[in-house]
VEXDREN-2710 file (C-alpha; in Angstrom, 1 decimal):
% VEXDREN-2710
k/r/px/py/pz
1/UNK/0.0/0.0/0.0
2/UNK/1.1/3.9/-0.5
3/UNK/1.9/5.3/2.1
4/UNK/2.5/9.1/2.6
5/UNK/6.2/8.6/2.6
6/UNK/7.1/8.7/-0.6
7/UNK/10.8/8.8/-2.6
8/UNK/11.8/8.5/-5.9
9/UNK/15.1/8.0/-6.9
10/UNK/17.2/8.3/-10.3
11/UNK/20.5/6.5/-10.2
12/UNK/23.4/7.5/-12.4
13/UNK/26.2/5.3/-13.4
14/UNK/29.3/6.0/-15.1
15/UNK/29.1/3.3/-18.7
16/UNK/25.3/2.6/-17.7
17/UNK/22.4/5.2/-16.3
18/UNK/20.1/3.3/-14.3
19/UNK/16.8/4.9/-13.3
20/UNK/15.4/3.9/-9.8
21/UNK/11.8/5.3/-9.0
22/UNK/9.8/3.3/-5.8
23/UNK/7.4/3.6/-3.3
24/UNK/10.2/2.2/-0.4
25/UNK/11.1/-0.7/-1.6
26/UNK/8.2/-1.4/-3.8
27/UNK/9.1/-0.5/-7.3
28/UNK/12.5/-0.9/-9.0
29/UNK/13.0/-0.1/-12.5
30/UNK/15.5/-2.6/-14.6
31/UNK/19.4/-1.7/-15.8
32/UNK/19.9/-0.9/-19.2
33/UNK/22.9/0.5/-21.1
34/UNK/22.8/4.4/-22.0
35/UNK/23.7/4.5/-25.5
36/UNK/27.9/5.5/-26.7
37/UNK/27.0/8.4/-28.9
38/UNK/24.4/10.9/-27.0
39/UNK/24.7/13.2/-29.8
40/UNK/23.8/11.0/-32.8
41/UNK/21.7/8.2/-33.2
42/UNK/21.2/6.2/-35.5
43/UNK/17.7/5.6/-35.9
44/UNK/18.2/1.8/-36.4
45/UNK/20.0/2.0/-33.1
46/UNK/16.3/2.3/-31.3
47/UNK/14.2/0.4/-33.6
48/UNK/13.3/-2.1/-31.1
49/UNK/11.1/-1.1/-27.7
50/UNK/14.2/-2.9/-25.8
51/UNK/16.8/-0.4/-27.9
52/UNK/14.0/2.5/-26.6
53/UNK/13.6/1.7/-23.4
54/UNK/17.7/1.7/-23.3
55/UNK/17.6/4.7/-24.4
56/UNK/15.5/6.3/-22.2
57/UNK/17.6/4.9/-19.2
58/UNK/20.4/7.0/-21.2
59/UNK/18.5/10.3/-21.5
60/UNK/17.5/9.9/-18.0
61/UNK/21.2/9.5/-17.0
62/UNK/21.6/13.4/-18.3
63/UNK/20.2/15.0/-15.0
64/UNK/23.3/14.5/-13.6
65/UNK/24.5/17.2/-15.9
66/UNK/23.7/20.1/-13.7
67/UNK/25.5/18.8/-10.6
68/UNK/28.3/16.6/-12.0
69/UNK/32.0/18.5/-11.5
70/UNK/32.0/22.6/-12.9
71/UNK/28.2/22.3/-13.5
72/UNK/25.5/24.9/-13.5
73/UNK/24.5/24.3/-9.6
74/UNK/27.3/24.8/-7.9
75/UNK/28.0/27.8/-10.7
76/UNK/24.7/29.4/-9.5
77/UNK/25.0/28.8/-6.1
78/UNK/28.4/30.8/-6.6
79/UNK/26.9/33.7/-8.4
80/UNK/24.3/33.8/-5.7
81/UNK/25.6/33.5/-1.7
82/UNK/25.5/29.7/-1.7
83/UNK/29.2/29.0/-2.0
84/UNK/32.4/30.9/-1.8
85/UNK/35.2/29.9/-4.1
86/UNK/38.0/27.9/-2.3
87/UNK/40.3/27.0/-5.5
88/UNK/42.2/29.0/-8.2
89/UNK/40.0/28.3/-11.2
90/UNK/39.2/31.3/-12.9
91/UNK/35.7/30.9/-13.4
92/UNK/34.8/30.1/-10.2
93/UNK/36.5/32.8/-8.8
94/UNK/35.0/35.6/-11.8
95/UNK/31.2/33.6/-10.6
96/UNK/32.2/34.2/-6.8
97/UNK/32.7/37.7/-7.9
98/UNK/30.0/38.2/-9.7
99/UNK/31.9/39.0/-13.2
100/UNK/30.9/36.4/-16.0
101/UNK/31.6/36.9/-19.3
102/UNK/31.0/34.8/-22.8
103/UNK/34.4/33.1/-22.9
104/UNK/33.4/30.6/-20.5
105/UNK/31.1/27.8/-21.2
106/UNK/29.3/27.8/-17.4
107/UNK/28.0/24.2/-18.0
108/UNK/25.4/25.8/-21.0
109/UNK/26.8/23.0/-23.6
110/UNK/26.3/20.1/-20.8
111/UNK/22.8/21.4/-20.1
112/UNK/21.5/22.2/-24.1
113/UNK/23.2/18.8/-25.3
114/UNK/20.8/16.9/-22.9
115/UNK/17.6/18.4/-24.7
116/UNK/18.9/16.9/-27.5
117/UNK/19.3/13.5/-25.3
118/UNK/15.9/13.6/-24.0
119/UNK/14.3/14.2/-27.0
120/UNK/15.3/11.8/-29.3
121/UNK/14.4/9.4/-26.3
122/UNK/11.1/10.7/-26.6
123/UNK/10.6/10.1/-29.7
124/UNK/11.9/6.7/-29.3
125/UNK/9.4/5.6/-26.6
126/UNK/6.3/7.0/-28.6
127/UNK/7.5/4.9/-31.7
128/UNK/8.3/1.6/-29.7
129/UNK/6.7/1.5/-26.1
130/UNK/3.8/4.0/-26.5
131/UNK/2.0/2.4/-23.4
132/UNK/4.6/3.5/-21.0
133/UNK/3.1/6.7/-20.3
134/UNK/4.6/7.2/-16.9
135/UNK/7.8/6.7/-18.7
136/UNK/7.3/9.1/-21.5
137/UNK/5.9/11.7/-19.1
138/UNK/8.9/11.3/-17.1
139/UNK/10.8/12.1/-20.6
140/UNK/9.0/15.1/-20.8
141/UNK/9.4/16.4/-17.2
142/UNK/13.2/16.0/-17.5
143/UNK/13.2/18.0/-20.8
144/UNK/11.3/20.7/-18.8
145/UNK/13.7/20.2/-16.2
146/UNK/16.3/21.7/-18.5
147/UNK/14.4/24.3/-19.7
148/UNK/13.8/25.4/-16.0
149/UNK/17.7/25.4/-15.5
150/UNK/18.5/27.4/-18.1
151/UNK/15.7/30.2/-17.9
152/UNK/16.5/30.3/-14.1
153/UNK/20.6/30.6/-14.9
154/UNK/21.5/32.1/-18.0
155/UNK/20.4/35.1/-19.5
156/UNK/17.8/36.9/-21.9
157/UNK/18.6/35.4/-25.4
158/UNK/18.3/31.4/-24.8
159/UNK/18.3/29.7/-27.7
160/UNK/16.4/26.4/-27.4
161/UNK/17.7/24.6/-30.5
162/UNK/18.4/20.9/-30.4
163/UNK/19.3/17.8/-32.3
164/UNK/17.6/14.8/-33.7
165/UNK/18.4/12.2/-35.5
166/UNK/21.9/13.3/-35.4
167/UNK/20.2/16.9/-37.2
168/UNK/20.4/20.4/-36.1
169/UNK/17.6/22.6/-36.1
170/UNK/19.1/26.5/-34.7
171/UNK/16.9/28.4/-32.4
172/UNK/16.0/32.1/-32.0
173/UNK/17.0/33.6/-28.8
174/UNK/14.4/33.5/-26.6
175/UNK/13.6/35.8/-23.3
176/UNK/13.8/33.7/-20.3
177/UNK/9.9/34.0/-19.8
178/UNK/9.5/32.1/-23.2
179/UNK/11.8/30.0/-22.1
180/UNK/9.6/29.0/-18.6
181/UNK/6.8/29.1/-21.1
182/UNK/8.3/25.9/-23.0
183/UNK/9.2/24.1/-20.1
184/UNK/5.3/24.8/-18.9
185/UNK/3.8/23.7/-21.9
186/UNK/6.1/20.1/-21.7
187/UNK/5.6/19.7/-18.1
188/UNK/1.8/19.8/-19.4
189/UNK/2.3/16.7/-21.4
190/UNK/4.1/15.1/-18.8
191/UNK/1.1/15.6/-16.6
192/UNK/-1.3/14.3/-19.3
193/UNK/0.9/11.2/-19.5
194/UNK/1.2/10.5/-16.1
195/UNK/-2.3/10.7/-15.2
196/UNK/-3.1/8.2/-17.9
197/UNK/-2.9/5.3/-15.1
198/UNK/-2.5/5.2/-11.4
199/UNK/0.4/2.9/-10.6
200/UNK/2.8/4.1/-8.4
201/UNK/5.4/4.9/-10.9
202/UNK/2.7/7.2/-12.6
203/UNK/2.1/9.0/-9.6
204/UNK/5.1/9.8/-8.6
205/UNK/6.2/11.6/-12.0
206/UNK/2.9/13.6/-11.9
207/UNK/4.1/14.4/-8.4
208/UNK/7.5/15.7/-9.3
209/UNK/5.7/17.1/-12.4
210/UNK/3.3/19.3/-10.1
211/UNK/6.1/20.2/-8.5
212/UNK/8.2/21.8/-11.0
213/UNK/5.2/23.0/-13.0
214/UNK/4.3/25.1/-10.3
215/UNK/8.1/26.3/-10.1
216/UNK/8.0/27.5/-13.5
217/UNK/4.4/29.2/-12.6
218/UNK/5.8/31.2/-10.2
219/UNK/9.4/31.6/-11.7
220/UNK/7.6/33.4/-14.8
221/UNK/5.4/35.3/-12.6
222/UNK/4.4/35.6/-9.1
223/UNK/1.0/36.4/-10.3
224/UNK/0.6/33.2/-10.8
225/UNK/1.2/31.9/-7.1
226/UNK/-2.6/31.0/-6.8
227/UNK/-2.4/29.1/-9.9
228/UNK/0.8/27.3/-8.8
229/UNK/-0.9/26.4/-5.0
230/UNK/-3.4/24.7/-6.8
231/UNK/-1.6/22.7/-8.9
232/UNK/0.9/21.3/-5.9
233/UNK/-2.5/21.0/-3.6
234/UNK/-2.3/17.1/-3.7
235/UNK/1.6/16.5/-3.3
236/UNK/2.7/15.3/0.4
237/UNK/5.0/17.1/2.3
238/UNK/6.9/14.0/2.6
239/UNK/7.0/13.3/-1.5
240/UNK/11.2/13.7/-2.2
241/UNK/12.0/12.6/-5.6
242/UNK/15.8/11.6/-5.7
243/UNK/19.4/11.8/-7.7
244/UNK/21.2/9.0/-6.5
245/UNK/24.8/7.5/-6.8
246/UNK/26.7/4.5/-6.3
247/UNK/30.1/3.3/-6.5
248/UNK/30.2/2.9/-10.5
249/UNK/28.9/6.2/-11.0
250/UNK/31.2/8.7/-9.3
251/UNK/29.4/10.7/-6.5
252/UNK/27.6/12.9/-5.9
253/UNK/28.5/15.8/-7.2
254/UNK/27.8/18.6/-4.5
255/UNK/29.8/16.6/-2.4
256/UNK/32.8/15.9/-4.7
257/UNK/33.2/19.7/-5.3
258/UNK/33.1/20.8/-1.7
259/UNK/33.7/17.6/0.5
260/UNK/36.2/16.0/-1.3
261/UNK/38.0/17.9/-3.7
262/UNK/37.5/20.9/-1.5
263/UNK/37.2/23.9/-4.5
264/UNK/34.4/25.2/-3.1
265/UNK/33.0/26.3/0.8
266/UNK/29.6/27.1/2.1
267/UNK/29.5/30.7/2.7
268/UNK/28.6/32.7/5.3
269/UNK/27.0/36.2/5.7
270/UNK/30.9/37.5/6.4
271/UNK/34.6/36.9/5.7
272/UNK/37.9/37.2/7.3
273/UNK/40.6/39.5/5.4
274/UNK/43.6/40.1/6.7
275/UNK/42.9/39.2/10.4
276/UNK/39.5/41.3/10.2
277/UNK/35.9/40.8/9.6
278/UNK/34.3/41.7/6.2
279/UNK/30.6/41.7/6.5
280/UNK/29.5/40.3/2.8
281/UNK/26.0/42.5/2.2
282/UNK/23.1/40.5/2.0
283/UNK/24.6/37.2/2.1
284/UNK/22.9/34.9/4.4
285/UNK/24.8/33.4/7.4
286/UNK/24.4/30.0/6.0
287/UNK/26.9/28.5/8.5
288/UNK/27.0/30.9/11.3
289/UNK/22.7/30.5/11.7
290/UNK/23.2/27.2/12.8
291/UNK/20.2/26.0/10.7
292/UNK/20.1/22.1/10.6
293/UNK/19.2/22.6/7.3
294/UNK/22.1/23.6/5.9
295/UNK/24.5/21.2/8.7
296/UNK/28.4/22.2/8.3
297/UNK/31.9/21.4/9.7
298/UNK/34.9/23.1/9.7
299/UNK/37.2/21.6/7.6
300/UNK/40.3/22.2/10.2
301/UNK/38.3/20.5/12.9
302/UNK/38.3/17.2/11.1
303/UNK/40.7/14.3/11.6
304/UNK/42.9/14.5/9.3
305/UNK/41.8/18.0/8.3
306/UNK/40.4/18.8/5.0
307/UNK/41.8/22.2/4.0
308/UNK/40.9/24.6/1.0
309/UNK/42.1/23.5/-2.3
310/UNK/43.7/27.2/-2.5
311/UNK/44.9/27.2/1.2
312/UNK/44.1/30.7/1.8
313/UNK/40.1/30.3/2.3
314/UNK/39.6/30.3/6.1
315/UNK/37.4/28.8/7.7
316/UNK/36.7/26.5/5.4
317/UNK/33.3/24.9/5.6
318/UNK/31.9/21.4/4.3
319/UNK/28.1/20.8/3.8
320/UNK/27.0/17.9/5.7
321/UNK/23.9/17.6/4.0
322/UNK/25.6/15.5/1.6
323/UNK/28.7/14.3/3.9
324/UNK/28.7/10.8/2.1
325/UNK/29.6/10.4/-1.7
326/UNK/26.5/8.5/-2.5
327/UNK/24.0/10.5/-0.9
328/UNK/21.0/11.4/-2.9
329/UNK/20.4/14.8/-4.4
330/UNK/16.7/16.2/-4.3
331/UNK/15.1/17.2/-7.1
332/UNK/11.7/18.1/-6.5
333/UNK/9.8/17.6/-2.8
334/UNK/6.6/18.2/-1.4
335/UNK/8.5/20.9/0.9
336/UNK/9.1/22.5/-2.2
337/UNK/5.0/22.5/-2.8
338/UNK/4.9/24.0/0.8
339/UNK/6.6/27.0/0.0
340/UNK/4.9/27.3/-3.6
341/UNK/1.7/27.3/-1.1
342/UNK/3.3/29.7/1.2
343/UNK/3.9/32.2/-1.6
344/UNK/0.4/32.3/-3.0
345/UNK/-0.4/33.1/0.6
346/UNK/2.0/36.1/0.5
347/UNK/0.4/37.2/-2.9
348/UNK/-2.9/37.2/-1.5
349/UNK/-1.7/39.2/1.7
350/UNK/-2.2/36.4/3.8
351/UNK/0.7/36.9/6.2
352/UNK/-0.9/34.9/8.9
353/UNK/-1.2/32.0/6.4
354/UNK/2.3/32.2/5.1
355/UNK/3.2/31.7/8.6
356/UNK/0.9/28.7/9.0
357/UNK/2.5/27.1/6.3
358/UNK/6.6/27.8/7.2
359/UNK/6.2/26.9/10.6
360/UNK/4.9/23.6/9.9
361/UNK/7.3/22.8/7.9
362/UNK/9.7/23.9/11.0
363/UNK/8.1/21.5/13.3
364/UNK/5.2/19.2/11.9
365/UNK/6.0/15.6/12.1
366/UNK/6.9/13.4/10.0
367/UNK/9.8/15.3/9.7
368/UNK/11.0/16.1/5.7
369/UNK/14.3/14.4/5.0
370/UNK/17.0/16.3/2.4
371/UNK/19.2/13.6/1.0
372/UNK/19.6/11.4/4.5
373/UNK/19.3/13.6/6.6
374/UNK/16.1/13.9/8.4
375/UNK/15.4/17.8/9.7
376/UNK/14.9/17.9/13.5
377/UNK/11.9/20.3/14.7
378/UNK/13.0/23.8/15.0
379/UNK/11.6/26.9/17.1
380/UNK/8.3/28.7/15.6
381/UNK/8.9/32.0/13.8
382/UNK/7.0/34.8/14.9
383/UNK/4.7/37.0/12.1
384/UNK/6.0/39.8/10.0
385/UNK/4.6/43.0/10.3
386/UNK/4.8/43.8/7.1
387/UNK/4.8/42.6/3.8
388/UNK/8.2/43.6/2.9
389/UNK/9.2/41.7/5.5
390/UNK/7.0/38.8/4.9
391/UNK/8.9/38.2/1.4
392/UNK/12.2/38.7/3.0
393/UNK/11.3/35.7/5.5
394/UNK/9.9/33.4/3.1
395/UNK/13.0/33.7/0.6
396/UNK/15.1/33.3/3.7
397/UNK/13.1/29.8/4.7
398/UNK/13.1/29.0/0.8
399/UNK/17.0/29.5/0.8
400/UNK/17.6/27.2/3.8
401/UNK/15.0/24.6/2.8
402/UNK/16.7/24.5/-0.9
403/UNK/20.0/24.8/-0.1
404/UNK/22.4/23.8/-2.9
405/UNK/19.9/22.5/-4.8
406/UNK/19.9/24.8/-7.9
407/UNK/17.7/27.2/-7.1
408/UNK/19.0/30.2/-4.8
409/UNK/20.2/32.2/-7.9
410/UNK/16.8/31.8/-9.4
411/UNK/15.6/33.6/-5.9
412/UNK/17.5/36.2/-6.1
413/UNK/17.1/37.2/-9.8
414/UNK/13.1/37.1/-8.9
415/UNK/13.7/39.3/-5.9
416/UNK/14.9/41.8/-8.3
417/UNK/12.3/41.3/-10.9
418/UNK/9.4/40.0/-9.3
419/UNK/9.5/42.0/-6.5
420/UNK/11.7/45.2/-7.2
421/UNK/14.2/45.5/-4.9
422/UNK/17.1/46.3/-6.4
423/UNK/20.6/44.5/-6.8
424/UNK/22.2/46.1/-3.6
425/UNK/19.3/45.0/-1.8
426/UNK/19.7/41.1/-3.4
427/UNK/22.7/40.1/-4.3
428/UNK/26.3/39.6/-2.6
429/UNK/28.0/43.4/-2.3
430/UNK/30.9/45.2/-1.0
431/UNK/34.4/43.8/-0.8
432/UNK/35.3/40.3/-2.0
433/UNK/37.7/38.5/0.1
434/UNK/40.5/37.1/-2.2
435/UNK/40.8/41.4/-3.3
436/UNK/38.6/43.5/-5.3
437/UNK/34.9/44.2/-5.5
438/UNK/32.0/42.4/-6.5
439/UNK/30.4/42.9/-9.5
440/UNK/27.1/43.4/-10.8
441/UNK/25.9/40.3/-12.8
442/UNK/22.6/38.6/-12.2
443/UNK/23.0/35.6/-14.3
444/UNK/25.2/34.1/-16.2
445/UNK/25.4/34.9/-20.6
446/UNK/24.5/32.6/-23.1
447/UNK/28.4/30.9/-23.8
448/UNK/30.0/32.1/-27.3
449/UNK/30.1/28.9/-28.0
450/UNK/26.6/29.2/-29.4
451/UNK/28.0/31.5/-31.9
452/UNK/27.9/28.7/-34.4
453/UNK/24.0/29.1/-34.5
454/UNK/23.3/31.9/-37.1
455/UNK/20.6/33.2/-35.2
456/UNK/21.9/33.7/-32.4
457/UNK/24.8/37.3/-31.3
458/UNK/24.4/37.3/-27.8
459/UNK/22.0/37.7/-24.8
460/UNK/19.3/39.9/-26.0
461/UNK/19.8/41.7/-22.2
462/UNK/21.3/40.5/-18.7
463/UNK/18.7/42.0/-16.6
464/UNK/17.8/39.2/-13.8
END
């Protein structure tokens, strides 16, 4: 029977992907080979619903392409005041600063190539297995997945062009709001899909589909927070759906970039230069809160120590969220649907309901679990006055709840469109600790890589 604990799970290996999605233990899906060439296939490579189905496994495999080594996440969470750069690699440093330019690739051809991925698995499962709707509506959730990432990352000017069948077809640049639009309409089809049957498999990617439709709602515009409540109404809190590892696959990759190969820390609302403290404006004290959300250790406390790849970035903190290589990675949760909830509440004025909402997430029971780690109950927060102050809580409790999870930079650049504060107000400021000041950028530009697409010259703006 389902109960209201539910997890799914999608585990990557290295020379196979292998997709796990279950109630518990209930439901396993089989191992299948990712295909050799993700960007050509031969069409009589996936003439057979077997070929397909691998194929799928393959494309599914992909998600792994926003946390797996330099990738777009731990990018973002750079740009934004997730993470403070702890190496000597230039990009990192110039994202930490907040000065991106076109040169660098920022994970844009990782992220666009798997489109292409997804899509010609798509079109593979319709051909050969078009009965497995759950499956093909997970296909199609994924695709808007990668849509989401890039309208929430990169700037104005997206092109969405892809490749199938081993042919190119350019895109237009597109605003990033035609961009969420896309990724709305597939996470519609993924929805029609997975409501086809009611299995467990099916619900769960309606679920997760809920979940990141009513992202998109609200990332597009918070107008549309009422919309995006109802949408996420009938998701549990305790609904997680999962990236997992294992030893074949490399780990996880949150953890490899801070935990083990140390490049990265987890930031706090202040540095030390030079034997003095640098208050970092509007950073959030992501390590000096305390917040069992985001769990930390300093890395000179350990035994042996695990110091900064640079050795100048004191102190030098490791998430603990993810403090095992294999941990699973959150996609989408049902505490994700709370704060979608919350923020129609804060649209309507409904302060007092907001703070229904974020404080039982703080201490209902059962408790939400992020990866493994099950959040103890925490202290009630008392009621804003104001609603100024209301949206400054709620992104705080969104930032803490999400936490390295790809979606903090998205936050901020809303805060500055959505609701009009204005960069100072938003995004890290002042003095940067390694010399210098930061910059001014609010996403990150369309690579010039994508030069070789005649319809695209460049982000059309990089307004947030």
């Amino acid at each position: 029977m389902m109960k209201n604990k539910n997890r799914a799970r999608l585990t990557i290996l290295a020379s196979a992907a292998v997709a796990i999605a279950g109630v518990g233990c209930d439901r396993v899906k089989t191992e299948l080979l990712a295909p050799q060439n993700p960007g050509l296939v031969d069409p009589t490579a996936v003439s057979t619903p077997t070929a397909a189905l691998a194929l799928r496994i393959g494309a599914i495999g992909r998600y792994k392409q926003v946390q797996a080594g330099e990738s777009i996440w731990q990018y973002g969470g750079t740009l934004a005041d997730e993470y403070k750069n702890a190496d000597f690699e230039a990009g990192r440093i110039n994202a930490d600063m907040r000065l991106t330019d076109a040169a660098v690739s920022w994970n844009y051809n990782g992220v666009t190539q798997a489109r292409g991925f997804v899509r010609d698995a798509i079109k593979a499962m319709k051909t050969f297995n078009p009965d497995s709707s759950a499956l093909i509506g997970e296909l199609y959730m994924e695709l808007a997945f990668f849509e989401m990432t890039m309208a929430d990352n990169y700037c104005n000017g997206i092109p969405l062009g892809h490749t199938e069948d081993g042919v190119r077809t350019n895109g237009a640049p597109l605003t990033i709001a035609q961009v969420y639009d896309s990724a709305s309409a597939h996470l519609d089809t993924a929805l029609a899909f997975s409501s086809k049957a009611t299995d467990a498999g099916s619900v769960y990617i309606n679920r997760a589909s809920r979940v990141w439709k009513a992202r998109v709602l609200i990332a597009k515009d918070k107008a549309n927070a009422a919309a995006a409540a109802t949408v996420v109404a009938s998701v549990p809190t305790t609904f997680v759906y999962d990236m997992t590892f294992s030893a074949s696959s490399g780990a996880n990759g949150m953890w490899t970039l801070n935990n083990s190969t140390a490049r990265i820390s987890v930031s706090d609302s202040f540095d030390i230069i030079g034997g003095q403290v640098n208050v970092i404006k509007n950073a959030l004290p992501f390590v000096s809160a305390n917040d069992p959300r985001v769990p930390v250790v300093n890395g000179d406390l350990l035994t042996p120590k695990i110091p900064p790849e640079d050795g100048i970035t004191r102190p030098f903190y490791l998430g603990q969220l993810y403090k095992g290589q294999f941990d699973p990675l959150v996609l989408a949760s049902g505490v994700d649907a709370r704060l979608y909830e919350a923020e129609a509440k804060l649209q309507a004025n409904d302060i007092a309901g907001m703070m229904t909402i974020l404080n039982a997430l703080r201490t209902s029971t059962p408790r939400p679990v992020i990866g493994v780690t099950t959040i103890p109950a925490m202290a009630t927060l008392a009621t804003p006055a104001n609603q100024a102050d209301a949206t400054s809580l709620l992104f705080r409790e969104k930032a803490f709840w999400t936490f390295g999870r790809g979606q903090r930079l998205a936050d901020l650049r809303r805060l500055v469109r959505q609701y009009g504060r204005t960069d100072d107000q938003v995004f890290p400021t002042g003095t940067y600790f390694k010399g210098g000041k930061y910059g001014t950028d609010e996403n990150f530009p369309v690579p010039s890589s994508e030069q070789v697409n005649p319809l695209f010259t460049g982000c059309l703006d990089r307004k947030a």
